[in-house]
KEDRENBA-821304 format. One record per residue (C-alpha): residue number from 1; residue in three letters; z, y, x. Coordinates in pm, whole numbers. Layout:
KEDRENBA-821304
NUM_ALA_Z_Y_X
...
END
This chain:
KEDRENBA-821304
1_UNK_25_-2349_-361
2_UNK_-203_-2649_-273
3_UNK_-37_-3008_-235
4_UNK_300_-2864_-164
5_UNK_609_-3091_-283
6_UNK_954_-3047_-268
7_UNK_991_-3287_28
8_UNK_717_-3001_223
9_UNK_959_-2748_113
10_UNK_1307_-2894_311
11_UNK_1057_-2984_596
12_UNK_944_-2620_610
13_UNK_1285_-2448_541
14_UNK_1509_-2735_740
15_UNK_1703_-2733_472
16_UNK_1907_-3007_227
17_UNK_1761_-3154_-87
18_UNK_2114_-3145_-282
19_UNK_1955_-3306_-628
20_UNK_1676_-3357_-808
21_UNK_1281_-3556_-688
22_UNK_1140_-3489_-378
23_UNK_848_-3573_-445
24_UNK_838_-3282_-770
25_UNK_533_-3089_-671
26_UNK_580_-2722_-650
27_UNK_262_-2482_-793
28_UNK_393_-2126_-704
29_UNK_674_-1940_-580
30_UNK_881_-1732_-784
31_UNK_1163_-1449_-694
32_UNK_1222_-1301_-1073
33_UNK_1393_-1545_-1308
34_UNK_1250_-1362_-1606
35_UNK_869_-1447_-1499
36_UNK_912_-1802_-1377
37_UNK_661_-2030_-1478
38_UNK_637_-2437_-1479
39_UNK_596_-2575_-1138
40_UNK_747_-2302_-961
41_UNK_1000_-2279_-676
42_UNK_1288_-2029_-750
43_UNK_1397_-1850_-478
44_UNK_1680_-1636_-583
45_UNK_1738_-1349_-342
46_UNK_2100_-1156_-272
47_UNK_1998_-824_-308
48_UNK_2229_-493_-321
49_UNK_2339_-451_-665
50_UNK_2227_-829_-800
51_UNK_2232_-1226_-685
52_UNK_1996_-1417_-823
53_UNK_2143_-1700_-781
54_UNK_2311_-1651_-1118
55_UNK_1967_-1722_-1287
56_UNK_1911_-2011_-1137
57_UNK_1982_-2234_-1419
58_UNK_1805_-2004_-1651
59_UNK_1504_-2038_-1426
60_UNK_1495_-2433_-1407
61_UNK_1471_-2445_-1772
62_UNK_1138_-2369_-1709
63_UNK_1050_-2377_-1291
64_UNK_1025_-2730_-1106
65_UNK_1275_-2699_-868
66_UNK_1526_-2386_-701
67_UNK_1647_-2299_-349
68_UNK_2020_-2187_-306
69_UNK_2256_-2084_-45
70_UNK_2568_-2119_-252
71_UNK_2552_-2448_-377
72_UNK_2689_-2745_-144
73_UNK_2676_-3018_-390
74_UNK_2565_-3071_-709
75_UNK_2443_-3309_-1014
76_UNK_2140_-3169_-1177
77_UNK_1755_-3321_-1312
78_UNK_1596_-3092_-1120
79_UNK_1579_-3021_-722
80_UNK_1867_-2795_-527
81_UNK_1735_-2722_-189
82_UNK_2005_-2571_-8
83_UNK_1917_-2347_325
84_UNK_2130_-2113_497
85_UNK_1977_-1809_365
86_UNK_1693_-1772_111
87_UNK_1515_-1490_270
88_UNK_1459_-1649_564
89_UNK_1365_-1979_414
90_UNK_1071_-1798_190
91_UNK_954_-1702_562
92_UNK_955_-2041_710
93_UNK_785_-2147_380
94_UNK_498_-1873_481
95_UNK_500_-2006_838
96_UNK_414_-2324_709
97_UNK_153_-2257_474
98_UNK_37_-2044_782
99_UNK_-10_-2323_977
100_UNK_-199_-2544_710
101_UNK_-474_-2231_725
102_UNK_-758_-2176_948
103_UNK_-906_-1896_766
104_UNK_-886_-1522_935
105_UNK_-687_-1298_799
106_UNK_-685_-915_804
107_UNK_-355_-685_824
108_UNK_-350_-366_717
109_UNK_-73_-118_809
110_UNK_71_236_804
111_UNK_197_507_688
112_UNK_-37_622_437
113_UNK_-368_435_258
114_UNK_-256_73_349
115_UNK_-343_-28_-34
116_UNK_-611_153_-86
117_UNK_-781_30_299
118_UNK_-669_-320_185
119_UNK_-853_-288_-167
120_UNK_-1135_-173_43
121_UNK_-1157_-406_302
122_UNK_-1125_-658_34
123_UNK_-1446_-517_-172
124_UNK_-1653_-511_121
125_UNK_-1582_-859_244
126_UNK_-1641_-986_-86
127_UNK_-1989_-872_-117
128_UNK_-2047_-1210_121
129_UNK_-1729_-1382_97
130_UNK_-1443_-1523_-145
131_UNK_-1152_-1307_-57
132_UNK_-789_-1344_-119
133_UNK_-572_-1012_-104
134_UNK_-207_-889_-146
135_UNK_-134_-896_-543
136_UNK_59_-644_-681
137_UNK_276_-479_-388
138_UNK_365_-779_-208
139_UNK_383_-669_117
140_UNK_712_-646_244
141_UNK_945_-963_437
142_UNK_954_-1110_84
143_UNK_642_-1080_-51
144_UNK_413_-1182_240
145_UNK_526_-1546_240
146_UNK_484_-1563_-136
147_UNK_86_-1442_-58
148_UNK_43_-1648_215
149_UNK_143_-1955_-8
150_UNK_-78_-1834_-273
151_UNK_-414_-1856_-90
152_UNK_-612_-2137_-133
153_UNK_-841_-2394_-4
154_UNK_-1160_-2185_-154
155_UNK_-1079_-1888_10
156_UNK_-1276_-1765_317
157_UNK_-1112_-1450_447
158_UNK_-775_-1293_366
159_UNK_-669_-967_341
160_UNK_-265_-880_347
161_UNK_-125_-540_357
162_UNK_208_-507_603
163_UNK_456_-265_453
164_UNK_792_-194_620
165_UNK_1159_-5_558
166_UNK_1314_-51_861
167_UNK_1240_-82_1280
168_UNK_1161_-499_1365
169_UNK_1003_-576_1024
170_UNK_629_-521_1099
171_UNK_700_-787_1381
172_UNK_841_-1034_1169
173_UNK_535_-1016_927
174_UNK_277_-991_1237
175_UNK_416_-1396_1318
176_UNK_447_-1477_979
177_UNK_25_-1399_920
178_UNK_-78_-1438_1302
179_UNK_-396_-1165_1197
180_UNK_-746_-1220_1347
181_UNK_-798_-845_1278
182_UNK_-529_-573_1221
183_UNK_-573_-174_1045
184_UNK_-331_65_1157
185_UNK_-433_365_879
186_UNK_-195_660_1042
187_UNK_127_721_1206
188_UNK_306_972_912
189_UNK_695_1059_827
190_UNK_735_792_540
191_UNK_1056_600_662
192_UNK_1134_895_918
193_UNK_1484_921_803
194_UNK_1511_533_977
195_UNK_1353_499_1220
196_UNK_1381_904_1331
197_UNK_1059_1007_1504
198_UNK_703_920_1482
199_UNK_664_755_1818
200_UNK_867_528_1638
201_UNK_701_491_1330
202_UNK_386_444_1626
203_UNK_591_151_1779
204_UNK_669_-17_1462
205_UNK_281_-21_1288
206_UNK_149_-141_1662
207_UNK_376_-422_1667
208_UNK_133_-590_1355
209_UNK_-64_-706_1712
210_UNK_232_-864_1827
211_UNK_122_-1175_1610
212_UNK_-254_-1112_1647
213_UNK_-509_-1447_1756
214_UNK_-550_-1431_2124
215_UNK_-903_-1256_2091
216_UNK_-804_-1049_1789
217_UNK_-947_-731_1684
218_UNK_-745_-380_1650
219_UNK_-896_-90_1420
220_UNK_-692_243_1456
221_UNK_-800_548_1287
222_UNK_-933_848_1501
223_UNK_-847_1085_1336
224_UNK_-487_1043_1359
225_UNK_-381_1245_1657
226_UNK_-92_994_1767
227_UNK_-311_669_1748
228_UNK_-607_869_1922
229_UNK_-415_966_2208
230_UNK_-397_537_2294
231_UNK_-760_530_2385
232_UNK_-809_298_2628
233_UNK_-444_241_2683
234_UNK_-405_-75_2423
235_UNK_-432_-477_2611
236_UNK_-623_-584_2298
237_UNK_-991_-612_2154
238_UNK_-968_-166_2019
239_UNK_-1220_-5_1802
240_UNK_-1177_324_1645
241_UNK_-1263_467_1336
242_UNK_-1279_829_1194
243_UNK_-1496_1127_1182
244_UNK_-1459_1205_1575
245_UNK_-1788_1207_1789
246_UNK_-1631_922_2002
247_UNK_-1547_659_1738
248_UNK_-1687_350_1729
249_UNK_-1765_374_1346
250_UNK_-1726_669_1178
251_UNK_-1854_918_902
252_UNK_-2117_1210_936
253_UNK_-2280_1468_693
254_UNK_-1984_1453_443
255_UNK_-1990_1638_150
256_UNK_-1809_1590_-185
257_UNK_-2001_1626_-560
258_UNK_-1904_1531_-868
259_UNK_-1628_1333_-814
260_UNK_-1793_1131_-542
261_UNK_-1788_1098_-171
262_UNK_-2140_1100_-11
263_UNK_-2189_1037_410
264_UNK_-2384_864_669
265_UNK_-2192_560_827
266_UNK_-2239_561_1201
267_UNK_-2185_245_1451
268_UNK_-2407_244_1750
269_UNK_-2770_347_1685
270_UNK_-2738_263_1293
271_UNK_-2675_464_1030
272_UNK_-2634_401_661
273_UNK_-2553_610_398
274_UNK_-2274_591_141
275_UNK_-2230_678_-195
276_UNK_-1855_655_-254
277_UNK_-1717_675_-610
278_UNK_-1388_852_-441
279_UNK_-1316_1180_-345
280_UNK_-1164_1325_-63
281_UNK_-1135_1286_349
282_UNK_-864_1051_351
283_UNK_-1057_829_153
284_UNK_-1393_852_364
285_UNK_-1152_706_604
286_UNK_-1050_426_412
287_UNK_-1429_335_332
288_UNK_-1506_383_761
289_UNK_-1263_124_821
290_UNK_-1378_-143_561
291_UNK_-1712_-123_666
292_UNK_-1635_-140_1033
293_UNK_-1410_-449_930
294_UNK_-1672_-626_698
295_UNK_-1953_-557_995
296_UNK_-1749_-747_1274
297_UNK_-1711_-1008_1004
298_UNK_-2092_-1037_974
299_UNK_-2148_-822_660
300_UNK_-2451_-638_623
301_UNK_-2328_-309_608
302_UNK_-2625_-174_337
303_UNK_-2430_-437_114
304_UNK_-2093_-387_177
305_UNK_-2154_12_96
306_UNK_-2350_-103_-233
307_UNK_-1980_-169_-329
308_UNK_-1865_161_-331
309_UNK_-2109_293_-550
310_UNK_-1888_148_-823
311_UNK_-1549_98_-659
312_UNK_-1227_164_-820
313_UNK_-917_247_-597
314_UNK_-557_167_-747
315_UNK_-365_399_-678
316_UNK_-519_737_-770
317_UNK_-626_771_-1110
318_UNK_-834_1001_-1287
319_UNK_-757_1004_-1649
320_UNK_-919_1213_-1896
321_UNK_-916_1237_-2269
322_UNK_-1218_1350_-2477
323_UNK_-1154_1778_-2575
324_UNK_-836_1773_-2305
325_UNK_-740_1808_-1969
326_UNK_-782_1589_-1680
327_UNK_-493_1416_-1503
328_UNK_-508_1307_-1132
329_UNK_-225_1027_-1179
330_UNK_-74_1008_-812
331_UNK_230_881_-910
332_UNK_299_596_-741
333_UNK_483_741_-386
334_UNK_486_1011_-201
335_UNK_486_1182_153
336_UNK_389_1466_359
337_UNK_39_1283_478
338_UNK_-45_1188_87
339_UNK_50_1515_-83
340_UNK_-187_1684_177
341_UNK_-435_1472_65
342_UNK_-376_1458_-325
343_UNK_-421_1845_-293
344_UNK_-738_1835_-77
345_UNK_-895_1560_-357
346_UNK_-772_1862_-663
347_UNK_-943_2108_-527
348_UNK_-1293_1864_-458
349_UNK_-1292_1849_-820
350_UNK_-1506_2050_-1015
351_UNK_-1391_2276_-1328
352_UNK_-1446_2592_-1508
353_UNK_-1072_2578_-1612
354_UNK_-726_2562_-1367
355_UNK_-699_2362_-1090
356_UNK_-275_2267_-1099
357_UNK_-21_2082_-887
358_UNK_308_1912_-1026
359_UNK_514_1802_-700
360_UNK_801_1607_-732
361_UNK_1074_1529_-400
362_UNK_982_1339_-108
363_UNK_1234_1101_-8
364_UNK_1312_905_260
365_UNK_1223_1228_552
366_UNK_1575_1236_710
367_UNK_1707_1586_831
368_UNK_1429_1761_816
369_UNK_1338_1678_477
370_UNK_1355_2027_367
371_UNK_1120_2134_670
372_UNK_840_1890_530
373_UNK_861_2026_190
374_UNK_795_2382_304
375_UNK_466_2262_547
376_UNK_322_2116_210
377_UNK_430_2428_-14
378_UNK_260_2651_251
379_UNK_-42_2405_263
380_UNK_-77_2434_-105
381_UNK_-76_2767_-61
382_UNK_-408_2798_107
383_UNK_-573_2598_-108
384_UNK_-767_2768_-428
385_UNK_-483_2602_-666
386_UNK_-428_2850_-966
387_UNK_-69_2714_-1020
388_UNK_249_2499_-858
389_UNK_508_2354_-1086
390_UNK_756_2151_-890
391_UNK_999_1886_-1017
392_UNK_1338_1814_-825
393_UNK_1587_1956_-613
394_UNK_1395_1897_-272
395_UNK_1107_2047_-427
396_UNK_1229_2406_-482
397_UNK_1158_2390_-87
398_UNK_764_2328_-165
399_UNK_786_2640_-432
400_UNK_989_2886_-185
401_UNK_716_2829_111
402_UNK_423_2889_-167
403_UNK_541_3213_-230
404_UNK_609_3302_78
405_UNK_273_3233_214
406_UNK_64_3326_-118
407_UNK_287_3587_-328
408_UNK_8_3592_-639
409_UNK_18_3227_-660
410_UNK_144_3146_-987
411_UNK_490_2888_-919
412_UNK_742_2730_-1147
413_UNK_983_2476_-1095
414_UNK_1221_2248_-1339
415_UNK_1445_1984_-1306
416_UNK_1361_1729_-1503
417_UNK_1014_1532_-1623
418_UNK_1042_1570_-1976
419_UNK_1063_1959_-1936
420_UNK_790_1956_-1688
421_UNK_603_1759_-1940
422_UNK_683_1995_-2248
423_UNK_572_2298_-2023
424_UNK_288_2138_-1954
425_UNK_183_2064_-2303
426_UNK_231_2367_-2387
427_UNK_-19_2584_-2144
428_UNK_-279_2323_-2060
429_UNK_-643_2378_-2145
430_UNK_-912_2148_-2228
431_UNK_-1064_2273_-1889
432_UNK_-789_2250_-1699
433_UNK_-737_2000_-1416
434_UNK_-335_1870_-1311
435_UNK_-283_1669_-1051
436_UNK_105_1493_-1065
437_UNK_252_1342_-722
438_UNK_585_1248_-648
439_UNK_807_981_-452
440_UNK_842_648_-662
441_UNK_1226_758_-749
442_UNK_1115_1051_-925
443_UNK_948_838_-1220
444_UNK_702_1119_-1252
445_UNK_499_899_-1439
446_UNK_677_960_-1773
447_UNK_537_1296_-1745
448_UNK_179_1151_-1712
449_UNK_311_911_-2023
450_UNK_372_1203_-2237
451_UNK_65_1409_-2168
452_UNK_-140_1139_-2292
453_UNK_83_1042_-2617
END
C-alpha cells in the first residue's frame, strides 16, 4: 500500500477510529496474526471454527494498527477501527485502492487453469511491461482486496485471478477489480455440489463482465463446448480462443516431444510458432489465451512466445531424482476437467519404464459424485497407463470403472497416503513415471513427501 493512513482506512470502510493516530500510516494488509509484519493493518476475520479477533493484541505487538467488529470502546497506543463487519470492510478497502488506479487489469476465471492462464498471461505481458499478479492463492472475496491494495504506482498492467465457492461471489469480485479484459478458462463440475448444474457454474464465471470497463474485452475458450455455444450471443467486446477453425486465436500443427509443447499460433493472417516448455492440450490452451491477451495489449507476439521457451507453470511439477523415478506432482486440487488432463500430460511423457496414476477423491461434485469418478476411471482406462492405484473412499469408484472398461489393466486401491506411499516405494523403477492427483483435502502430497525422502 502506497500513501495509505489510518484516517484513508475509516474513510474507505465508513467506519470508527476507536483509539490510537490517525494519521499512523498503514504499509500492507494482513489476515494471519502469526505473519503480521510492522506497518500492517490487521484484519481479523470470523471464520467457521476460529475468530481472529482474539489475536488482535498479539498482532499489534508488531502491526500498526487493527480493524474489529467487537470492540465498541477502548484505550489502547495503537489504532481500533471499528466497522460493522471485517469482511466487508477489506472490500471497501479494495474499492478504494480501486479507485486510486488507472492501470488495466486482467481477470481470469473458471473452472479449471485459472492459475496457470494467470501465470501465463502474466509472463507474456511482462516481456513489455511491469506486471503485478495474484500472490499466492489470493483470489477469493478476501484475498482480492488484499491484491488490489498491494499494487503499486510502478506497475503497468495487472493480472488477478477470480476464484469462487458459492453463486454471487464472482460478481462481487467483478466490482471490486472493474477488469479491462476478462478469461473465462472452462465451464467444469468444481463447486457442482453448490451451485448444482453447469449452466450455473456458466452464469457464475460470466458474471466477471458484470464489472468489466465499458469497452472491455471478453476471451472465452473454444474449446469448451458450453462457452462455444455463446457465439455471437454475448453484449460485450468477444474473442475466442482454442484449437477450433473459427477462433479468433488459436493453435495449429500441435504435437508434443520431450516434455514440450510445440504449435503454430494463429490470429488473422499471422502465424507464429511456439515452443512451449509444457506438455499437454489443456496447456496449449492456456498459452492461446496469453498470447491473444498480451497481443490486444500491444505485445509482439514473437516476444511474448520467446517466454515460453523457458516458462515454469506452478502448479504441475515434474520432479525427478538422479537413478529414480519421475513424479508428476499434481497435488494441489482436483476435478473431473484436471484429472482428464493430468492423465493426457502422463501419457505425453516419454519412458522406457511404467507410465502410473495415483488418484485420490474429488470433492465438492454433489450427488453425482460417484458418477464423475467412474467417467475418469473409464477415461483412464483408454489411455496406455500400465497401472491405477487409487487413494480414498470416492476413489474405489475410479478403480471399479477401470476394470470394467480395461480388465488387464493392472488396479489397486488403499486408504490411506502413507500406505500408498510404502506401496509405491516398494515397486517403483528408476524408469518408471507416477503421476499423483487428488482434491486439496486428500493431502496427497505427503505421499509425494515420502517418495522423495
Amino acid at each position: 500500500m502506497e500513501n495509505i493512513s489510518v484516517r484513508d482506512i475509516v474513510e474507505a470502510t465508513g467506519g470508527t477510529l476507536l483509539c490510537g493516530d490517525e494519521n499512523t500510516q498503514i504499509r500492507d494488509i494482513c489476515i494471519d496474526s502469526k505473519e503480521i509484519t510492522k506497518g500492517d493493518l490487521f484484519v481479523p476475520i470470523i471464520g467457521q471454527r476460529v475468530n481472529a479477533h482474539q489475536f488482535i493484541e498479539q498482532a499489534l505487538e508488531v502491526g500498526a494498527a487493527s480493524l474489529t467488529s467487537e470492540h465498541y470502546a477502548i484505550s489502547a497506543e495503537k489504532p481500533y477501527i471499528k466497522v460493522k463487519d471485517t469482511i466487508q470492510a477489506l472490500q471497501d478497502i479494495g474499492s478504494y485502492m480501486r479507485k486510486r488506479l488507472t492501470l488495466p487489469i486482467i481477470a481470469v476465471t473458471g473452472s479449471v487453469g485459472k492459475t496457470t492462464t494467470r501465470n501465463m498471461i502474466a509472463a507474456a505481458l511482462k516481456s513489455q511491461y511491469q506486471v503485478f499478479e495474484t500472490q499466492k492463492n489470493y483470489n477469493s472475496q478476501i484475498g482480492v482486496p488484499i491484491m488490489l491494495s498491494r499494487i503499486g504506482s510502478s506497475d503497468q498492467m495487472a493480472v488477478l485471478e477470480c476464484g469462487m465457492s458459492e453463486e454471487g461471489q464472482i460478481h462481487i469480485l467483478s466490482n471490486l477489480v472493474k477488469p479491462k479484459a476478462a478469461v473465462v478458462t472452462t465451464i467444469g463440475l468444481a463447486h457442482i455440489e453448490q451451485l448444482k448444474t453447469q449452466e450455473n457454474i456458466r452464469k457464475e464465471k460470466l458474471s466477471i463482465i458484470d464489472g468489466m470497463e465499458e469497452d472491455g474485452i471478453l476471451f472465452l475458450n473454444g474449446d469448451d463446448p458450453m462457452l462455444a455455444e455463446l457465439k455471437g450471443t454475448l453484449n460485450c467486446n468477444t474473442y475466442y480462443y482454442g484449437t477450433q477453425s473459427w477462433c479468433d486465436y488459436r493453435a495449429e500443427q500441435i504435437r508434443f516431444e520431450q516434455e514440450r509443447s510445440y504449435f503454430d499460433f494463429v490470429h488473422e493472417n499471422k502465424r507464429t510458432h511456439v515452443d512451449l516448455n509444457m506438455l499437454g492440450n489443456h496447456n496449449v490452451l492456456n498459452c492461446v489465451a496469453a498470447l491473444g491477451i498480451s497481443d490486444v495489449f500491444g505485445v509482439s507476439t514473437e516476444k511474448a512466445a520467446e517466454v515460453f521457451r523457458t516458462f515454469q507453470g506452478l502448479r504441475q511439477t515434474i520432479r525427478r531424482q538422479e537413478n529414480r523415478f519421475t513424479i508428476i506432482d499434481d497435488t494441489y486440487n482436483a476435478s473431473p476437467d484436471s484429472m482428464r488432463a493430468s492423465l493426457e500430460v502422463l501419457c505425453h511423457m516419454e519412458t522406457k519404464g511404467r507410465r502410473i496414476a495415483v488418484l485420490g477423491d474429488m470433492f465438492e461434485l454433489g450427488e453425482d459424485s460417484e458418477k464423475y469418478h467412474s467417467d475418469v476411471g473409464e477415461f483412464a482406462a483408454s489411455l496406455p497407463i500400465d497401472e491405477l492405484v487409487v487413494v480414498g473412499n470416492q476413489a474405489k469408484a475410479i478403480r471399479r470403472a477401470a476394470q470394467a472398461r480395461n480388465s488387464e489393466m493392472k488396479t489397486y486401491e488403499f486408504s490411506d497416503n502413507e500406505e500408498t506411499a510404502m506401496y509405491l516405494l516398494a515397486t517403483l523403477m528408476p524408469e518408471d513415471i507416477v503421476l499423483i492427483k487428488g482434491s486439496n483435502g486428500m493431502h496427497m502430497k505427503e505421499i509425494v513427501n515420502l517418495l522423495m525422502e
